[in-house]
DSSP file (Angstrom, degrees, kcal/mol; ACC not computed):
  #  RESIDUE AA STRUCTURE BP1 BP2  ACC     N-H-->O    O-->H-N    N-H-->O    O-->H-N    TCO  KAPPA ALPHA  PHI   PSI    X-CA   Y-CA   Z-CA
    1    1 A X              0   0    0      0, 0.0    62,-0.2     0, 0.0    61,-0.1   0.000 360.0 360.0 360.0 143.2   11.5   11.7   45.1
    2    2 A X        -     0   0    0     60,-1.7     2,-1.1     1,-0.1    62,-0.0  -0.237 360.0-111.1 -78.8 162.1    8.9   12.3   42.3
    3    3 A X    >   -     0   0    0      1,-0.1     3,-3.0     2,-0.0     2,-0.6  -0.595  31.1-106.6-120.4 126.8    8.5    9.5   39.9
    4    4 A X  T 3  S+     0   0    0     -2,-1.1    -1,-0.1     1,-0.3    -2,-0.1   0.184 112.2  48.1  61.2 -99.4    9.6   10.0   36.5
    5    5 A X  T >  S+     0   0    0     -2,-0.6     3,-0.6     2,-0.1    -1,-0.3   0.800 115.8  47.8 -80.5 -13.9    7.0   10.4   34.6
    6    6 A X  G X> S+     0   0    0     -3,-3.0     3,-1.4     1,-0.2     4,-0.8   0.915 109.8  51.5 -74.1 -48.2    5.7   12.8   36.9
    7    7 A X  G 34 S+     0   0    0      2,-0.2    58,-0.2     1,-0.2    -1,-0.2   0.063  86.1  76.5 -44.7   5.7    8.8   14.7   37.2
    8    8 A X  G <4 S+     0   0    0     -3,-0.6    -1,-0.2    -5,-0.2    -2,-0.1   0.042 105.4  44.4-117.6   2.5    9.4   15.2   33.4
    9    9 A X  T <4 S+     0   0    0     -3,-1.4    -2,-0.2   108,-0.1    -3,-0.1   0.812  89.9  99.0-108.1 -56.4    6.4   18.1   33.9
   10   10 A X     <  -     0   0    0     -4,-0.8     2,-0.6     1,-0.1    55,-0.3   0.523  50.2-178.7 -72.0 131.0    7.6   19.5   37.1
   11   11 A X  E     -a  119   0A   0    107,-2.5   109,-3.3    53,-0.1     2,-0.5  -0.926  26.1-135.8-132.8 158.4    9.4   22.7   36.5
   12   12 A X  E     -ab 120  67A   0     54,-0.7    56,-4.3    -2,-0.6     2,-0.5  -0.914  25.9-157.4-108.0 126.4   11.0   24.5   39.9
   13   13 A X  E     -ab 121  68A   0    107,-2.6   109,-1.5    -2,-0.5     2,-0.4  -0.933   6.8-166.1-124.5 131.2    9.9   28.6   39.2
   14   14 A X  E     - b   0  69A   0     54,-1.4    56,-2.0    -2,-0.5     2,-0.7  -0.993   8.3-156.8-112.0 116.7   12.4   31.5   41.3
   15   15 A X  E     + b   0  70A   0    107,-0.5   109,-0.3    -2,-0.4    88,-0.2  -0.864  34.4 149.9-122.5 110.4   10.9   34.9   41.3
   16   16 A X        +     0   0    0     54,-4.6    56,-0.4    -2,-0.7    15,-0.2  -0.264  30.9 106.9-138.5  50.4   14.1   36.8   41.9
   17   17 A X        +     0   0    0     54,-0.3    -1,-0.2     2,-0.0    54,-0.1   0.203  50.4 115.3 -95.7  22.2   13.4   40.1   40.1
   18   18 A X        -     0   0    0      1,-0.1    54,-0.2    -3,-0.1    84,-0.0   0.125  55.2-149.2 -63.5-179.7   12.9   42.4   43.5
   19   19 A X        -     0   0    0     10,-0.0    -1,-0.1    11,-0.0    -2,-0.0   0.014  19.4-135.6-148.3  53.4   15.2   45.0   44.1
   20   20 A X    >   +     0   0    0      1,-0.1     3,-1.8     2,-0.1     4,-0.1   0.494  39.5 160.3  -3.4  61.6   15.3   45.1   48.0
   21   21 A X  G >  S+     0   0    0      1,-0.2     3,-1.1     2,-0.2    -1,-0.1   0.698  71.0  68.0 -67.2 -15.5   15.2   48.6   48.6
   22   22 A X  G 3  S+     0   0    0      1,-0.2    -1,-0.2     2,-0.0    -2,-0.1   0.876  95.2  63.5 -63.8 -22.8   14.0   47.7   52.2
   23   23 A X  G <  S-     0   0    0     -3,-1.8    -1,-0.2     1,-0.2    -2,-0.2   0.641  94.6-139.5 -65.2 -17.6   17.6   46.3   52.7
   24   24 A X    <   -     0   0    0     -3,-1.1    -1,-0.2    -4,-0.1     2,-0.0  -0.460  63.8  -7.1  79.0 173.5   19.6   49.3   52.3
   25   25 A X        -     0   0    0     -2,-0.1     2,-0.4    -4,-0.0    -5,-0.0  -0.302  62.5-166.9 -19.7 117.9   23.0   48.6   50.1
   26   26 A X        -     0   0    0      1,-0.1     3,-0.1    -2,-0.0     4,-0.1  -0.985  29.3-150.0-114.3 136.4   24.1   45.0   49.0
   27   27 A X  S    S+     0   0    0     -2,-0.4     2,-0.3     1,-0.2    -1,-0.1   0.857  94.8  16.4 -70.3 -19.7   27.3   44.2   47.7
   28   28 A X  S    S-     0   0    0      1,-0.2    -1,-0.2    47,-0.0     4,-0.2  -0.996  99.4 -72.0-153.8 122.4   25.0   41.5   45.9
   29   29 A X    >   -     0   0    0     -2,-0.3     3,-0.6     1,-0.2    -1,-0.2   0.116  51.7-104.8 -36.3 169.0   21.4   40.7   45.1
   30   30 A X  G >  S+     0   0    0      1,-0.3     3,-1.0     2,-0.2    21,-0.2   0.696 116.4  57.6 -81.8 -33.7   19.3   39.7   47.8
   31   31 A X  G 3  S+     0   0    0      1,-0.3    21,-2.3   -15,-0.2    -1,-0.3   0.684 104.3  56.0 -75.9 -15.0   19.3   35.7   46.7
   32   32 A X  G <  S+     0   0    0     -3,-0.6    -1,-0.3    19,-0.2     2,-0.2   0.182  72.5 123.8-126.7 -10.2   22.9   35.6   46.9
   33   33 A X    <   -     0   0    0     -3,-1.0    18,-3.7    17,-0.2     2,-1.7  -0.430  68.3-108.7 -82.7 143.1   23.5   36.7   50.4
   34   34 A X  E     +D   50   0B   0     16,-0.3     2,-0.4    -2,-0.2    16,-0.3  -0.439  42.3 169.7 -74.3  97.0   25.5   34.2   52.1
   35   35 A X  E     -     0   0B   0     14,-2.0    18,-0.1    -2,-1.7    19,-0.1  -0.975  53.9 -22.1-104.5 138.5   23.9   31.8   55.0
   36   36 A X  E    S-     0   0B   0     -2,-0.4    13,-1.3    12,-0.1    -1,-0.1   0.791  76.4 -74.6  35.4 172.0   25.3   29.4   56.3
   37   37 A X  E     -D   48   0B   0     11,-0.2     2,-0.3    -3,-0.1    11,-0.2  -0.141  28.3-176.4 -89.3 176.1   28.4   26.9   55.1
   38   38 A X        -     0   0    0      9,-1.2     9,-0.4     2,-0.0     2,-0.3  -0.862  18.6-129.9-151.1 172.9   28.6   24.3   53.0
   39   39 A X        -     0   0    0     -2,-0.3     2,-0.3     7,-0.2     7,-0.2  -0.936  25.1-119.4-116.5 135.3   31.8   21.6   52.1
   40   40 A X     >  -     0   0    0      5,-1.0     4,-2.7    -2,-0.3    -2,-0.0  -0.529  12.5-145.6 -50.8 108.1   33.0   21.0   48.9
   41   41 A X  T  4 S+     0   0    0     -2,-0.3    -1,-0.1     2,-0.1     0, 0.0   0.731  94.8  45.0 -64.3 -15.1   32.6   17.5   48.1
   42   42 A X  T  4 S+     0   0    0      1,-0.1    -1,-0.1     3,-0.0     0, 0.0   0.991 129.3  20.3 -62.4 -78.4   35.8   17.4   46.0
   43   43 A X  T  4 S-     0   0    0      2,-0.0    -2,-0.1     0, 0.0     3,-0.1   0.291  82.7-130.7 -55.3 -21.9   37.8   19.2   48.1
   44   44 A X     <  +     0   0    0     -4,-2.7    -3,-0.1     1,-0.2     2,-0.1   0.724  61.0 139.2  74.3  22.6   36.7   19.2   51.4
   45   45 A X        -     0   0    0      1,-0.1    -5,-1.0     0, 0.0     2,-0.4  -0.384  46.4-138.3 -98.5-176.3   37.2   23.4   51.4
   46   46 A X        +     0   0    0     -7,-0.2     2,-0.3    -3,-0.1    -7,-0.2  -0.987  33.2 153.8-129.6 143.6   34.5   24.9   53.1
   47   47 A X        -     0   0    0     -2,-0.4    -9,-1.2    -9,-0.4     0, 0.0  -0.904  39.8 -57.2-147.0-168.2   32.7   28.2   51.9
   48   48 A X  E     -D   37   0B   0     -2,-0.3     2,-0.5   -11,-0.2   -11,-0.2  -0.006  32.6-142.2 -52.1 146.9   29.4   30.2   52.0
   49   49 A X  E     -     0   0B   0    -13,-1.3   -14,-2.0   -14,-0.1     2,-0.3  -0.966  16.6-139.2 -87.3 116.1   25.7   29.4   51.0
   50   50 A X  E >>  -D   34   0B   0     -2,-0.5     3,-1.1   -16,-0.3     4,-0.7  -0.524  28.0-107.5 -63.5 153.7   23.7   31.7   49.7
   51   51 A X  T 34 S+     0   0    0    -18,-3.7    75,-0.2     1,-0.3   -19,-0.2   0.751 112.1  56.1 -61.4 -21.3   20.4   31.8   50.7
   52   52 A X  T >> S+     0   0    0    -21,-2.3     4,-1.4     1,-0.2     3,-0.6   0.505  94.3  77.0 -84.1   7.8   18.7   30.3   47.3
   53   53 A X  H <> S+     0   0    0     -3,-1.1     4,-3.1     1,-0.2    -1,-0.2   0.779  80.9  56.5  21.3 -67.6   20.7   27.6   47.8
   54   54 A X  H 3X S+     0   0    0     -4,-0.7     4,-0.8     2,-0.2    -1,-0.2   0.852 106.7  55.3 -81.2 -35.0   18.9   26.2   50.4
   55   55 A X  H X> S+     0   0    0     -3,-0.6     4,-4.6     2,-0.2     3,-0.6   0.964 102.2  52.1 -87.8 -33.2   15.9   26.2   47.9
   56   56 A X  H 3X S+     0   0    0     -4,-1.4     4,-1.4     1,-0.2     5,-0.5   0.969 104.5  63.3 -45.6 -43.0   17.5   24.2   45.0
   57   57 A X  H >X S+     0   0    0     -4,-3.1     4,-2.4     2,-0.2     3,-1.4   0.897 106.5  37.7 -39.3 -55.4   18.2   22.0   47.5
   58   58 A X  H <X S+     0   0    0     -4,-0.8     4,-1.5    -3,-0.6    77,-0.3   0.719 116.6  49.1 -80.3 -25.3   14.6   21.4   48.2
   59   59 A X  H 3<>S+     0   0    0     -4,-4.6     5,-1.0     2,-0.1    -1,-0.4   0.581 116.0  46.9 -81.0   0.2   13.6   21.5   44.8
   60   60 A X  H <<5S+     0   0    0     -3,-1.4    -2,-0.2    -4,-1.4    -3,-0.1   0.632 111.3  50.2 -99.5 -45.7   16.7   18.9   44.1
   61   61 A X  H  <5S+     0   0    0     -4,-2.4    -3,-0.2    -5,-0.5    -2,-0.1   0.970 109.6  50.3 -72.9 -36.6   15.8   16.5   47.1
   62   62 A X  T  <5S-     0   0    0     -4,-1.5   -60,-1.7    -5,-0.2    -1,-0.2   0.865 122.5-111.0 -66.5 -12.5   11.7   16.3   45.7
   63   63 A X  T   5S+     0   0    0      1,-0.4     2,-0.4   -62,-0.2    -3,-0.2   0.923  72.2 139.8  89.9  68.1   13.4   15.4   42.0
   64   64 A X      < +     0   0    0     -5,-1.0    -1,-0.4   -56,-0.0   -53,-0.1  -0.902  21.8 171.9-107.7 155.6   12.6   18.4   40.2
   65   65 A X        +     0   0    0     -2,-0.4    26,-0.3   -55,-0.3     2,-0.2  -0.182  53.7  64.3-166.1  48.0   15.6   18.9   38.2
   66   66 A X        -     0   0    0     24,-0.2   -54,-0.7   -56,-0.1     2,-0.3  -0.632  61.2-179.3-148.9 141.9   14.8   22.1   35.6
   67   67 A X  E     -bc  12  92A   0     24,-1.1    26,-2.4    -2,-0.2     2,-0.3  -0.938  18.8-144.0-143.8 144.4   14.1   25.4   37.6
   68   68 A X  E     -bc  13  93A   0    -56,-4.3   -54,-1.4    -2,-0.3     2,-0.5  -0.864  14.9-149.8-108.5  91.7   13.2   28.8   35.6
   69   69 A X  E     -bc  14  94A   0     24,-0.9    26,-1.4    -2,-0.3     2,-1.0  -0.478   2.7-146.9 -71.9 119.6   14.7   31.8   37.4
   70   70 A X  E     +bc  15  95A   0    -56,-2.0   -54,-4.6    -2,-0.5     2,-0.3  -0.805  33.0 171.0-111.4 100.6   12.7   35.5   37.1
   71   71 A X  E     - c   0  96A   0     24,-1.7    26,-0.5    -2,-1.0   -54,-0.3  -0.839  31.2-132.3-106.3 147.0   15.7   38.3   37.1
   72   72 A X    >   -     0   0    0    -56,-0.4     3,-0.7    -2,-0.3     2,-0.7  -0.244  43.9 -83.6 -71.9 176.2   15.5   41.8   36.5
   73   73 A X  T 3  S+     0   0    0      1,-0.2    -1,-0.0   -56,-0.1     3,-0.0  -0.898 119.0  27.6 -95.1 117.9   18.1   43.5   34.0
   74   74 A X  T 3  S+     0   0    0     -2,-0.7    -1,-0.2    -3,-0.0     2,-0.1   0.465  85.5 104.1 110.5  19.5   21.2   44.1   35.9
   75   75 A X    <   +     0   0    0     -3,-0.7     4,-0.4     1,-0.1     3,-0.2  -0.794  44.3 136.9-127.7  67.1   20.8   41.5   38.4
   76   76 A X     >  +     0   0    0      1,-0.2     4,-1.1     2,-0.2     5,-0.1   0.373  51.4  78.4-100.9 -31.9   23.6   39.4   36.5
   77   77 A X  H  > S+     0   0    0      2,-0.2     4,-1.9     3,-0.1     5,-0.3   0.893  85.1  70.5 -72.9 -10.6   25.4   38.3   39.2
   78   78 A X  H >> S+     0   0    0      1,-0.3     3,-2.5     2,-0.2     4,-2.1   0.965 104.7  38.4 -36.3 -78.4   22.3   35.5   39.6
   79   79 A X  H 34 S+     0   0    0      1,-0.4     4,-0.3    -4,-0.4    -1,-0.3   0.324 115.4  58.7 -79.5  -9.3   23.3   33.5   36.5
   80   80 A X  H 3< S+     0   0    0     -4,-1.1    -1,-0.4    -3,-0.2    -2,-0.2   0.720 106.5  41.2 -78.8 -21.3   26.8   34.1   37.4
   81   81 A X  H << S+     0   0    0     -3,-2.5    -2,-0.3    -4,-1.9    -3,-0.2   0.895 134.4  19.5 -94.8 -43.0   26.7   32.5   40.7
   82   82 A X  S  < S+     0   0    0     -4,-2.1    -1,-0.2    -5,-0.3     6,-0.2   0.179  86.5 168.1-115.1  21.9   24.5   29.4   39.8
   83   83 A X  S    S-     0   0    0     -4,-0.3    -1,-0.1    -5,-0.2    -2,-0.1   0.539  70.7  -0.5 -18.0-106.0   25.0   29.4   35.9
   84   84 A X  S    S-     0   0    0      7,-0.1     8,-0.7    -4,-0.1    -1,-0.1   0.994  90.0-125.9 -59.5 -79.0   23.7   26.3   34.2
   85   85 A X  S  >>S+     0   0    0      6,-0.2     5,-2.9     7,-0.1     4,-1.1   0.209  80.1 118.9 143.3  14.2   22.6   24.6   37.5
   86   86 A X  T >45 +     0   0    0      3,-0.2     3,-2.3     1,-0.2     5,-0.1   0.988  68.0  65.2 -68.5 -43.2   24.7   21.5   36.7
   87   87 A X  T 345S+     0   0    0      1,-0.2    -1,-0.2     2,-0.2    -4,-0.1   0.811 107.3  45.5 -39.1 -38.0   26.8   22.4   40.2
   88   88 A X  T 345S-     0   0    0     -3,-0.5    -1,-0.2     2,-0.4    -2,-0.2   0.609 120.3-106.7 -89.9 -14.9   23.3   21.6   41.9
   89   89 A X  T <<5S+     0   0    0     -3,-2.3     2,-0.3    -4,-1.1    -3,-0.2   0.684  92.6  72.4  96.0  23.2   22.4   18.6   40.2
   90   90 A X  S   <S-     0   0    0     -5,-2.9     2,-0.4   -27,-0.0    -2,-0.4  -0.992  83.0 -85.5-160.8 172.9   19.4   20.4   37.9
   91   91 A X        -     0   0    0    -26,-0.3   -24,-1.1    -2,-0.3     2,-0.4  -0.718  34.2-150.4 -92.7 139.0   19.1   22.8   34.9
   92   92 A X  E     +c   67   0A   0     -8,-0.7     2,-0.2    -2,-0.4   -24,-0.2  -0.939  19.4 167.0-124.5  94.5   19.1   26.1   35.3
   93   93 A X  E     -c   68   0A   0    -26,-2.4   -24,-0.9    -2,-0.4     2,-0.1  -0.714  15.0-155.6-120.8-170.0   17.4   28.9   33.1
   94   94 A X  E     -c   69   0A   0    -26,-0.2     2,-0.6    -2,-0.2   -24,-0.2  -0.761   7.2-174.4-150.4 112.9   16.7   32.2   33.3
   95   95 A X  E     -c   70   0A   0    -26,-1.4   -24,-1.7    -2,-0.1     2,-0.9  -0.914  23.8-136.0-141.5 129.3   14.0   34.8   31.7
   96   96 A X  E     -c   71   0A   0     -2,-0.6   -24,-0.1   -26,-0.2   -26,-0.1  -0.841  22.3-133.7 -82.1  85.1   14.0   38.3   32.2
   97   97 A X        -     0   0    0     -2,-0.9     3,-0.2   -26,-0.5   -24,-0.1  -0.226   5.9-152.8 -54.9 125.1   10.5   39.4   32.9
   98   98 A X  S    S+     0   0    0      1,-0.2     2,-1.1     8,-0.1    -1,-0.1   0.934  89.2  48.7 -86.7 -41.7    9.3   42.7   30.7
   99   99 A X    >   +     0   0    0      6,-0.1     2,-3.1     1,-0.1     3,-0.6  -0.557  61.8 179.2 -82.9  85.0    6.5   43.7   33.8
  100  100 A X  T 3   +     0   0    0     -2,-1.1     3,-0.1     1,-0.2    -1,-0.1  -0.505  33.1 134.6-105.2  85.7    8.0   43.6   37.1
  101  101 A X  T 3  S-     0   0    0     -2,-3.1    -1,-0.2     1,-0.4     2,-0.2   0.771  82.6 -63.2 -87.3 -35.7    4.9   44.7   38.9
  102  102 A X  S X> S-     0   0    0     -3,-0.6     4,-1.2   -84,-0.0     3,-0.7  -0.728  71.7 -59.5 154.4 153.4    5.7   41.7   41.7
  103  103 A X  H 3> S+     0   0    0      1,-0.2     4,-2.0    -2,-0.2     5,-0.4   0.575 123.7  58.7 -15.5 -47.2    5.9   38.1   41.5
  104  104 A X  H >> S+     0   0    0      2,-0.2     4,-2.4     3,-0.2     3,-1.1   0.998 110.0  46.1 -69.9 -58.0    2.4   37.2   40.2
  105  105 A X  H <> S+     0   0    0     -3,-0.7     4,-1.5     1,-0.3    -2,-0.2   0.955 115.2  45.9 -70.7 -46.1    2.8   39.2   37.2
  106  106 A X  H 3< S+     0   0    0     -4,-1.2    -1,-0.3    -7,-0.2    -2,-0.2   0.510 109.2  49.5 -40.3 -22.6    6.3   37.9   36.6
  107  107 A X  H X< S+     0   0    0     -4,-2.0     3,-1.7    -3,-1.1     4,-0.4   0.637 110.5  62.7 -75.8 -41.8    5.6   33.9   37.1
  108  108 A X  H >< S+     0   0    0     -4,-2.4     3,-0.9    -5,-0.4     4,-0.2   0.852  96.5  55.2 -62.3 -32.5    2.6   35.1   34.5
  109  109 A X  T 3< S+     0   0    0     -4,-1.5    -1,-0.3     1,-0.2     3,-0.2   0.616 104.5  54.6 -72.1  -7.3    5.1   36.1   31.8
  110  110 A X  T X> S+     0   0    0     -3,-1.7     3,-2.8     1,-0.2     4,-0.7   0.652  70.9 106.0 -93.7  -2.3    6.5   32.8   31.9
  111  111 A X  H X> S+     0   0    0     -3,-0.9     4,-2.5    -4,-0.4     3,-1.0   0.776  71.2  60.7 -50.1 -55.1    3.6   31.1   31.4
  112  112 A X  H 34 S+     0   0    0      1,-0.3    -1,-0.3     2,-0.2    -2,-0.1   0.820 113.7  38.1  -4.5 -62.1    4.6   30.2   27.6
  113  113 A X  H <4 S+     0   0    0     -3,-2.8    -1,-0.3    -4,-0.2    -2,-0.2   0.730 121.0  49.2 -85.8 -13.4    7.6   28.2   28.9
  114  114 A X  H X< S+     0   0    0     -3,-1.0     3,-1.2    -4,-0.7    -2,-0.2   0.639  81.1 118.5-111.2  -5.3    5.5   26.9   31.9
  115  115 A X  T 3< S+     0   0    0     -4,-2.5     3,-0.1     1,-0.2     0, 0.0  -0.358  81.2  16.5 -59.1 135.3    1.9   25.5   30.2
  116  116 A X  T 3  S+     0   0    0      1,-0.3     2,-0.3     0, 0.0    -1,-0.2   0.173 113.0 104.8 114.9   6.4    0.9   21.9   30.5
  117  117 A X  S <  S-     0   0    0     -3,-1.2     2,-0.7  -107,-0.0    -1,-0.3  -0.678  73.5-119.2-108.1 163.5    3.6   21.7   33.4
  118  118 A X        -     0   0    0     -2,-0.3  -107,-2.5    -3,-0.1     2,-1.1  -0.850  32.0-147.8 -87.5 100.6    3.4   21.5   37.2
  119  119 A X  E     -a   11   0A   0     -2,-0.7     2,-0.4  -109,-0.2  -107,-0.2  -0.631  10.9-153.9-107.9 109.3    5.0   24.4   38.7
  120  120 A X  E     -a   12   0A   0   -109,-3.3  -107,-2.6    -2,-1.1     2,-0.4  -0.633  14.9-153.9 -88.0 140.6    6.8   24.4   42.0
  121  121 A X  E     +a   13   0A   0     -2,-0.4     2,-0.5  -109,-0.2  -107,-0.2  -0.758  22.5 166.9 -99.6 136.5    6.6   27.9   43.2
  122  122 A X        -     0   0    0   -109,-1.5  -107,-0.5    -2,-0.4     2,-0.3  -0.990  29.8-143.9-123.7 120.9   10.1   28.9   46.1
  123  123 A X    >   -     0   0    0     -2,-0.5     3,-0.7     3,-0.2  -107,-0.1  -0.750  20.7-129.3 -61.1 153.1   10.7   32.2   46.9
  124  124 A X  T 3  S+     0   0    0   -109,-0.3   -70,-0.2    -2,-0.3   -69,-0.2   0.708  93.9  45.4 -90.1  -0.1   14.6   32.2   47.1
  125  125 A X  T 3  S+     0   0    0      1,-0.2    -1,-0.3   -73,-0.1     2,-0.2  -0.404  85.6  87.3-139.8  76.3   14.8   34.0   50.8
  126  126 A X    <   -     0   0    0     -3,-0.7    -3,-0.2   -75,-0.2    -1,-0.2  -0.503  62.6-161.1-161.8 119.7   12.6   32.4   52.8
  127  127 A X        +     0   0    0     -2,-0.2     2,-0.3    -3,-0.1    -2,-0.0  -0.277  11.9 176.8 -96.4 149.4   14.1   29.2   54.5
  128  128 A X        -     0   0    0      1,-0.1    -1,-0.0    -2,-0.1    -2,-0.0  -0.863  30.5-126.5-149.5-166.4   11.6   26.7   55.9
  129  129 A X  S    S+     0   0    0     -2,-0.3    -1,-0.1     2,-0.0     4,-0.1   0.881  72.3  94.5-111.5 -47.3   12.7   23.3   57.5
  130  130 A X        -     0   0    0      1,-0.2     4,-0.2     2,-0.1    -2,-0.1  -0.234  47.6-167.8 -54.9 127.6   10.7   20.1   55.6
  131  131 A X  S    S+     0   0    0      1,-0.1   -69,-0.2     2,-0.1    -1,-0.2   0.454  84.3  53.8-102.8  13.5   12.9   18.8   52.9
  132  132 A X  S  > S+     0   0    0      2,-0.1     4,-1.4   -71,-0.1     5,-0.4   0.147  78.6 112.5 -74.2   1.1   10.1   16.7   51.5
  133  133 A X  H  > S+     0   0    0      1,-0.3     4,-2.7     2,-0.2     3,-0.3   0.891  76.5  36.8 -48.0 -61.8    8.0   19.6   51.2
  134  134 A X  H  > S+     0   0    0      1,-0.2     4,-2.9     2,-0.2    -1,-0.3   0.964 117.7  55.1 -53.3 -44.4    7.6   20.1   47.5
  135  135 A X  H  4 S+     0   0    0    -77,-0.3     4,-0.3     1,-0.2    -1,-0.2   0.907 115.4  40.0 -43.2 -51.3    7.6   16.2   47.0
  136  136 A X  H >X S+     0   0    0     -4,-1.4     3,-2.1    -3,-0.3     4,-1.4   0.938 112.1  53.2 -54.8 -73.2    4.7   16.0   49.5
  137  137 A X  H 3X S+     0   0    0     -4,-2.7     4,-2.1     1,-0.4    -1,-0.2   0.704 113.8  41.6 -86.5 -40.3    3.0   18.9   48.3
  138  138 A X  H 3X S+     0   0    0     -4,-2.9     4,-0.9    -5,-0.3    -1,-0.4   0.467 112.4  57.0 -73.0  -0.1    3.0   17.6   44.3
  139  139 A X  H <4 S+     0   0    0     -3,-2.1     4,-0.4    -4,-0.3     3,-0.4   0.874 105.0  45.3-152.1 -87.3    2.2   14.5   45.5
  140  140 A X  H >< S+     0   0    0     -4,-1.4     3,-1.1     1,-0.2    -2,-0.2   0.832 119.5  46.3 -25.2 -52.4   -1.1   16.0   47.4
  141  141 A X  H >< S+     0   0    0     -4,-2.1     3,-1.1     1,-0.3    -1,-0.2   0.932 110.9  49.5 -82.2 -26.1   -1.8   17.9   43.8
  142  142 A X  T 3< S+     0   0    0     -4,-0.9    -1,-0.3    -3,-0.4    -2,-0.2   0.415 116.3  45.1 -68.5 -12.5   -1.1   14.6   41.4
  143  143 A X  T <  S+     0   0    0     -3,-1.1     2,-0.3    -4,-0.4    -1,-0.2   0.040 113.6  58.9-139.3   1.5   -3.7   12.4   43.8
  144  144 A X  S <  S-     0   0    0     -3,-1.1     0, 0.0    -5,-0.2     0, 0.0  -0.835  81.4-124.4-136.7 165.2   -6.3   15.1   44.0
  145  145 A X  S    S+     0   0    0     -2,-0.3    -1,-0.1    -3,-0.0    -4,-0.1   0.597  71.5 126.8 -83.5  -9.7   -8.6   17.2   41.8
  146  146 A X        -     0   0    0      1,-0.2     3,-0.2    -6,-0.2    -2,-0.2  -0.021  49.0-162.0 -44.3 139.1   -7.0   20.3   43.4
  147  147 A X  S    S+     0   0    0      1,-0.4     2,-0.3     0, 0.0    -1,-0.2   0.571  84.2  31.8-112.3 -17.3   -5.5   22.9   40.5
  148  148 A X        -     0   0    0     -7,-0.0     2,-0.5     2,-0.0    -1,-0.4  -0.964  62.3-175.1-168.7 112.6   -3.2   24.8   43.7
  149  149 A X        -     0   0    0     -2,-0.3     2,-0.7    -3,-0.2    -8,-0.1  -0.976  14.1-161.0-117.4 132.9   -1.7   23.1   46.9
  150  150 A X        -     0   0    0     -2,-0.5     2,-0.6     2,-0.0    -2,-0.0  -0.775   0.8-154.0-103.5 141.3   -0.3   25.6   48.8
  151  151 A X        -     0   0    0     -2,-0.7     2,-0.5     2,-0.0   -17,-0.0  -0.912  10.3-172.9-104.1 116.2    2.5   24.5   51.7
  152  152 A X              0   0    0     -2,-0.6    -2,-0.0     1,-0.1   -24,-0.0  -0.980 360.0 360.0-127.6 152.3    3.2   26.4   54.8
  153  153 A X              0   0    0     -2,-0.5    -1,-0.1   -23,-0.0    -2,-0.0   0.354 360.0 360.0 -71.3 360.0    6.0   26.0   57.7
C-alpha cells in the first residue's frame, strides 16, 4: 500500500480505445468480456468478472484510488459497467481521446489531466499474477532517479 502522500499523485491510466477487429464480433467491448467469478459481498450471489476487473484490483490493492479510462466514441458500455468506480473502492473517469493512433498517442492526450502525477500504466486485458506489482514498481520509481520503471510477469 502506497503511502499517502505519495498516493495523492498516483493516477491509475486504462487505454481502452482499440476496437478488436482481430476478435471477430463481441456482444461487448473487449475490456468487458467476462473471466472468471466473483461473490457479492452483500449478497453472497455470484456473477462474472470482466477482464479489467482484475486490473482495478491491482491498481486498488497498491492504493491508487483515481484511474483515467481512454475510450473511443461508442464504446459506452465501459462507463456503464464500472461508472463512477465507487463499486471498486477508487474514482473513476473517463476521456475520450481525439487521435486514436494506439495507446502512446492516447495516454499523450491525457497528459493535461496527468502532469506533475505518477502514472500507473495497465492495459485492461492482459492478466499477470503479482498483486503488489504496481506498489512495488512505484516504490522502485519514488526511491530512484529513474523517470520509467517498467514491470514484466
Amino acid at each position: 500500500m502506497l503511502p499517502e502522500d505519495i498516493a495523492k499523485y498516483v493516477v491509475g491510466v486504462i487505454p481502452a480505445a482499440g476496437v478488436a477487429n482481430r476478435l471477430g464480433p463481441l456482444p461487448c467491448s473487449k475490456e468487458l468480456i467476462p473471466i472468471g467469478l466473483q461473490r457479492d459481498g452483500g449478497t453472497g450471489e455470484l456473477s462474472t468478472r470482466a477482464v479489467a476487473q482484475y486490473l482495478l484490483d491491482k491498481f486498488r490493492l497498491a492504493g491508487i484510488r483515481k484511474t483515467l479510462i481512454l475510450i473511443r466514441s461508442g464504446k459506452w458500455d465501459i462507463p456503464a459497467y464500472f461508472a463512477d468506480g465507487s463499486r471498486y473502492g477508487m474514482h473513476v473517469s473517463y476521456m475520450i481521446p481525439r487521435y486514436l493512433y494506439g495507446p502512446p498517442f492516447s495516454v499523450d492526450q491525457a497528459y493535461p489531466y496527468l502532469e506533475n502525477k505518477i502514472v500507473a500504466l495497465g492495459f485492461p486485458d492482459i492478466l499477470f499474477s503479482e498483486d503488489r506489482a504496481f506498489g512495488l514498481l512505484i516504490d522502485k520509481l519514488t526511491q530512484s532517479d529513474a523517470d520509467v520503471v517498467h514491470g514484466v510477469d
